[in-house]
C-alpha positions in Angstrom: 123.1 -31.2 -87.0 125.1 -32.9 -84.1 122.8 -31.6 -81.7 119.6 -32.5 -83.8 121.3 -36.2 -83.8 121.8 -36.2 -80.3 118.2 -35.1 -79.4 117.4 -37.4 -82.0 118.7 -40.2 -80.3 117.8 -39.7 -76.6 114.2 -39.7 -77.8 114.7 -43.0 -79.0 116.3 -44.1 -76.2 113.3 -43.1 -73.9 110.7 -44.4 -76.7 112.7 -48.0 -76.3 112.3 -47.9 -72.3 109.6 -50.0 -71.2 108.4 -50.1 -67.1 107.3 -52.9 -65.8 105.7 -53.2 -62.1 106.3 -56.6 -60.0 104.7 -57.8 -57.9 105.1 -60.2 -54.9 102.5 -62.1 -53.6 100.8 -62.1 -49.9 101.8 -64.0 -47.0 101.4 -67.5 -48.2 99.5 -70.7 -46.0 102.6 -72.9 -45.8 105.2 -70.5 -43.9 102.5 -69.6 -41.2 101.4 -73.3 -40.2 104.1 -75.7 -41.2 101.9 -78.6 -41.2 99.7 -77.8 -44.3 102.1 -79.1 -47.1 102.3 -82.6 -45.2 98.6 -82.7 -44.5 98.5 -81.4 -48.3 100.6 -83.8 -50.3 99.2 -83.3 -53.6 99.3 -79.7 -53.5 102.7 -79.2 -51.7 104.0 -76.8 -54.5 100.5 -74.2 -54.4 99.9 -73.4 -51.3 97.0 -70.6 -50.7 97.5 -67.1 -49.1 96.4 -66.5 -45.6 94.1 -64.1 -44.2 96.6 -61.4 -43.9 98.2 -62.5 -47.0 94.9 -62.0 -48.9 94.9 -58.3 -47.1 98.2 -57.3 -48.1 97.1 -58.3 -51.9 94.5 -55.9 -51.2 97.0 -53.2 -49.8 99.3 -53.7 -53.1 96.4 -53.5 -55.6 95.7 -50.0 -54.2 99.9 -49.0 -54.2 99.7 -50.7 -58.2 96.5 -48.6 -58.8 98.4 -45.4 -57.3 101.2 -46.2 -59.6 98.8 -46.9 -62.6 96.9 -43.3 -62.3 100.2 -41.1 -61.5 102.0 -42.0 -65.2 98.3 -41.4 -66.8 98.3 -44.9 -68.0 95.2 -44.8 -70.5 95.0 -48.6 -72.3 93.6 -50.9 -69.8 96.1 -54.0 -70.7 96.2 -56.9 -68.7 97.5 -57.9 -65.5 100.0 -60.8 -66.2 100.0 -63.7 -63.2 101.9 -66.5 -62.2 99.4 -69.5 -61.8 100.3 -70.6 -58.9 97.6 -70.0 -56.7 99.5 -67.7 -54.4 100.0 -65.2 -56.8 96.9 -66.1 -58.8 94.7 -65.0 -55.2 97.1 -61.5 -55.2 96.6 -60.5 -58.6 93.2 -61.0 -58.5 93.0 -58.3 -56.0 95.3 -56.4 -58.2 92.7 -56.8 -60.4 90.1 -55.6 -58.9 91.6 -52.4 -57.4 92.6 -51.6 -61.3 89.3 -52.5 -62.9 92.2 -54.5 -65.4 91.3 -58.0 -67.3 93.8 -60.6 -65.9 95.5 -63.4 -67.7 98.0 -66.4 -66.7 101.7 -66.4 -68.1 102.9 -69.8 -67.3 106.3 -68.3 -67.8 105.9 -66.1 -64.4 105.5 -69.1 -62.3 109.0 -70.7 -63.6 111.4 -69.1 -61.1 109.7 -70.0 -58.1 111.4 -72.3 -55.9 108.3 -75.1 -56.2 108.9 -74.8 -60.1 112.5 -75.4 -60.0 112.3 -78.4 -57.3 109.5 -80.1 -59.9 111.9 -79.7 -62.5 110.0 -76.6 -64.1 106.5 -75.1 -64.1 104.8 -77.3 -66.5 105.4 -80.4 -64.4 103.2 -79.1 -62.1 99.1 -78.8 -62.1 98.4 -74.8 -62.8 95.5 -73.1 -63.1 94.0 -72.6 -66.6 92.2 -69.7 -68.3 88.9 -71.4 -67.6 89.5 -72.4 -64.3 90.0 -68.9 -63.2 87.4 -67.5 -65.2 84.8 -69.7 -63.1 86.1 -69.2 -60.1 85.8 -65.5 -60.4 82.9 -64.6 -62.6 82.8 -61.1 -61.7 86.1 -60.6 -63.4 87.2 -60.2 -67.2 90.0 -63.3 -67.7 91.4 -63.4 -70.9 94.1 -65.5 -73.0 97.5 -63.6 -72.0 99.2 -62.2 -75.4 100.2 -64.7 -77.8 104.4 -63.3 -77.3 103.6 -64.3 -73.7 102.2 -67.8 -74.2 105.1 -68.4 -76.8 107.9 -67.8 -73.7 106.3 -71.2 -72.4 108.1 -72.6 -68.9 110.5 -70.2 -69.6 110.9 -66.6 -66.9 113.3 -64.7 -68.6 111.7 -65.1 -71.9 108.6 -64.1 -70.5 110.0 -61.1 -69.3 111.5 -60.3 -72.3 107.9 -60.7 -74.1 106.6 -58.4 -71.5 109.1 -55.6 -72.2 108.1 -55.9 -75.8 104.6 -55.1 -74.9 105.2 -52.2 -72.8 107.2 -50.7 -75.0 104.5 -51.3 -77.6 102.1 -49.9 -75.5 104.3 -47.0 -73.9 102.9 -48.1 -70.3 103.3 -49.8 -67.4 103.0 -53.4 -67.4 101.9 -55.2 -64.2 102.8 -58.5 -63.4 102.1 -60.4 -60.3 104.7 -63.5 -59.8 107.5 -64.9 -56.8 110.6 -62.9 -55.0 112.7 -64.8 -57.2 111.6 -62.6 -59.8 112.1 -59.4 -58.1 115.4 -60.5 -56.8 116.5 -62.1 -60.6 116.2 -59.3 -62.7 117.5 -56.9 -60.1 120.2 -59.3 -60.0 120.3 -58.7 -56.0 119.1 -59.8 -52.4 116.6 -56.1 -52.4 114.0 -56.4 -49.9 110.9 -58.0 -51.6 108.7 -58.4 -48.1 105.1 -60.4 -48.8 103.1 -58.3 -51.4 105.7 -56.1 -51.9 105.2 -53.5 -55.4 108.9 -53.7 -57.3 108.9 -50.9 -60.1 111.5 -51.7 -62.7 112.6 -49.8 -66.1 114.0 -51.7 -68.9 115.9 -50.2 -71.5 119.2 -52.2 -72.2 119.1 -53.6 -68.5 116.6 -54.6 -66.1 116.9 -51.5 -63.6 115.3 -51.3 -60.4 113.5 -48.1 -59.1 111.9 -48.6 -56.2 110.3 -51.7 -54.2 107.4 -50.8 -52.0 105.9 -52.5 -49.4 101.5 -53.4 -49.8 100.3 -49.8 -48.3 102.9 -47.7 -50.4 105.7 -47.0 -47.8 109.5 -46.8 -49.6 111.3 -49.2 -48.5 115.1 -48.6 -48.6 117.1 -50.5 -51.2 120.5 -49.1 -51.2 122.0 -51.4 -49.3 121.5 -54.3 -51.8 123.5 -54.2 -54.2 125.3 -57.7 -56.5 126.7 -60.5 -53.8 130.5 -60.3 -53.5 131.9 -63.2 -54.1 133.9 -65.5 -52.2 137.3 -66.5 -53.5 137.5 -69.6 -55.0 139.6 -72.1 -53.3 141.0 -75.5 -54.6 138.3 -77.2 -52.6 135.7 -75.6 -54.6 137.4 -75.7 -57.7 137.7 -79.3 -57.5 134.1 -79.8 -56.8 133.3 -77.8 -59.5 135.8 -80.1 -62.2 133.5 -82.7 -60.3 130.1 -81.4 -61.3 131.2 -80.9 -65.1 133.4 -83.6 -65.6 130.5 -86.1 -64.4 127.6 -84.2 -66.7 128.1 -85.4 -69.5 129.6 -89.0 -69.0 128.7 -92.1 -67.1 132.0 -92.7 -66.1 133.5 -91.6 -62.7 135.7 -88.2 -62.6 139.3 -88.8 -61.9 138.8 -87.2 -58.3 135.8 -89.3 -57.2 137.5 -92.5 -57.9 141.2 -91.4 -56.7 138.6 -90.7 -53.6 137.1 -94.0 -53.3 140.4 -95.7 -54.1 142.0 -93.6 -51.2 139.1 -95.1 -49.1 139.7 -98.7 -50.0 143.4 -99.0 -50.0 143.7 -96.9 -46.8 141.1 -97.5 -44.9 140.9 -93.7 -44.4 141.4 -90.4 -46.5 143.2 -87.3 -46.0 140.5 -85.8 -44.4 140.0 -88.2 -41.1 138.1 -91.1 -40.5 136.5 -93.9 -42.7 133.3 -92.1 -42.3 134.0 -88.9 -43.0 135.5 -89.6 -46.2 132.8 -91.8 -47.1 130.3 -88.9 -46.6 133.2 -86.9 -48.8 132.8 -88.9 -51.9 128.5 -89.0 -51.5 129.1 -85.5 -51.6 130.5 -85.3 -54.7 128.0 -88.0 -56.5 125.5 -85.4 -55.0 127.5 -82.5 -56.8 127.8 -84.4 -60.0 124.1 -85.3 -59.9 123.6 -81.5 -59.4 125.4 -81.1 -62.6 123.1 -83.5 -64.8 119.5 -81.8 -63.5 121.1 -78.2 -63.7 118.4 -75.7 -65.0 120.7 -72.7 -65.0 120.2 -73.0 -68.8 116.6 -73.9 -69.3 115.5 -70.9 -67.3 118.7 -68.7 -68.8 119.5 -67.8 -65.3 123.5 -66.5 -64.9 125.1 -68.8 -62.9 126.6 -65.9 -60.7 123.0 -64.7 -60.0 121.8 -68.6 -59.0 122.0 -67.7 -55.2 118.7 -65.6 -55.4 116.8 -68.5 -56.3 118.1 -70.1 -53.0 
């Protein structure tokens, strides 16, 4: 009976595991000629792929397809993309190597740097469903699944809609979206190179498999593992006391106005010169102002995994 139980529950636990294949998009417009965003204002946050970038996506949809036909995937569910057009361009490539419908999940686009700088993903001007589906008539765009379109501006949300799905579906689920998502859920600095094919298994944890790069090759991930941190010192701490004391209250922390005191009265800090202790206590409004437009919790990102985003 023990043994029955046992068996029992490992079947369970395998039924409850869902895999779920990221990808990175191509070599994007912006890093190769540094001049497009200021000749681009508008657009600053969606730059295109280049030539090369549009060839790797070509490169990964073959590696996804691979992928696809060795675990016998048979339902031919969606491909799930950022809107961004970056990784809108690389999973339409995905796409079309996989002869799968695509569909937007705003929620995909949320932990890329340009979301995060605008203050989220729906501050910005995305792509809809009906754009896409004009743009590219030869391919089947649909509305992405209603769990997915609940998770809103929201990454880690989204992905825990999409490991509903898979699970429901007992298959691989493709997505196309940013580095920051390979490097959130793997909760590590892994190599995620330009249209890069990250193969993760979720069962009680985000676990990752294998990243690959566009044509297939292994690349080797052993070497990243969580950031070590750095002790804390009393410098930091104190900036730290800084940033909460000042995010939730218009007045001044104790420690920025003994600062600005110190500068007054003194005419110079602990620290050196006039100047420098000036620049100390802009510092700290900076920190505190930090503090107030955090989105570690609108996103749901661990603090301690914040420096992948960076």
């Amino acid at each position: 009976m023990a043994e029955q139980k046992a068996e029992g529950g490992e079947a369970d636990a395998l039924t409850s595991a869902a895999r779920v294949i990221l990808v990175r998009h191509g070599e994007r417009v912006d890093e190769v000629d540094r001049s497009w965003t200021r000749q681009n204002p508008t657009r600053w946050f969606n730059p295109p792929l280049t030539r090369t970038g549009v060839e790797q996506a070509k490169q990964a949809g073959a590696t996804v397809n691979s992928l696809l036909v060795a675990s016998a995937a048979q339902q031919p569910f969606v491909v799930l993309a950022s809107p961004l057009e970056r990784a809108l361009r690389t999973a339409v490539e995905v796409c079309r190597a996989t002869g799968r419908p695509l569909a937007l999940a705003p929620g995909l686009a949320s932990c890329a740097a340009a979301a995060r700088k605008a203050g989220g993903a729906a501050r910005l001007r995305l792509a809809s469903t009906e754009d896409v589906a004009q743009r590219f008539p030869e391919l089947e765009v649909v509305e992405a699944p209603e769990a997915i379109l609940a998770a809103e501006d929201d990454f880690y949300a989204t992905m825990a809609a999409v490991v509903e799905l898979g699970r429901d579906l007992g298959e691989p689920v493709v997505c196309v979206a940013h580095r920051e998502a390979i490097r959130g859920l793997a909760e590590a600095k892994v190599p995620s190179p330009y249209a890069c094919v990250a193969d993760f298994v979720f069962e009680s944890q985000w676990e990752l498999q294998q990243v690959l790069t566009p044509d297939g090759s292994v690349l080797d991930i052993s070497g990243a593992g969580e950031r070590k941190r750095k002790p804390k010192t009393k410098r930091t701490r104190r900036s730290q006391s800084a940033s909460l004391d000042g995010a939730g209250s218009n007045k001044a922390p104790a420690s920025r106005r003994n600062s600005a005191s110190e500068v007054r009265e003194n005419g110079r800090g602990s620290g050196g010169s006039l100047q420098e202790d000036a620049n100390d206590t802009v510092a700290k409004r900076r920190i505190m102002a930090r503090g107030k437009g955090d989105l570690t919790h609108a996103l749901h990102i661990p603090r301690d995994a914040q420096f992948l985003m960076q």
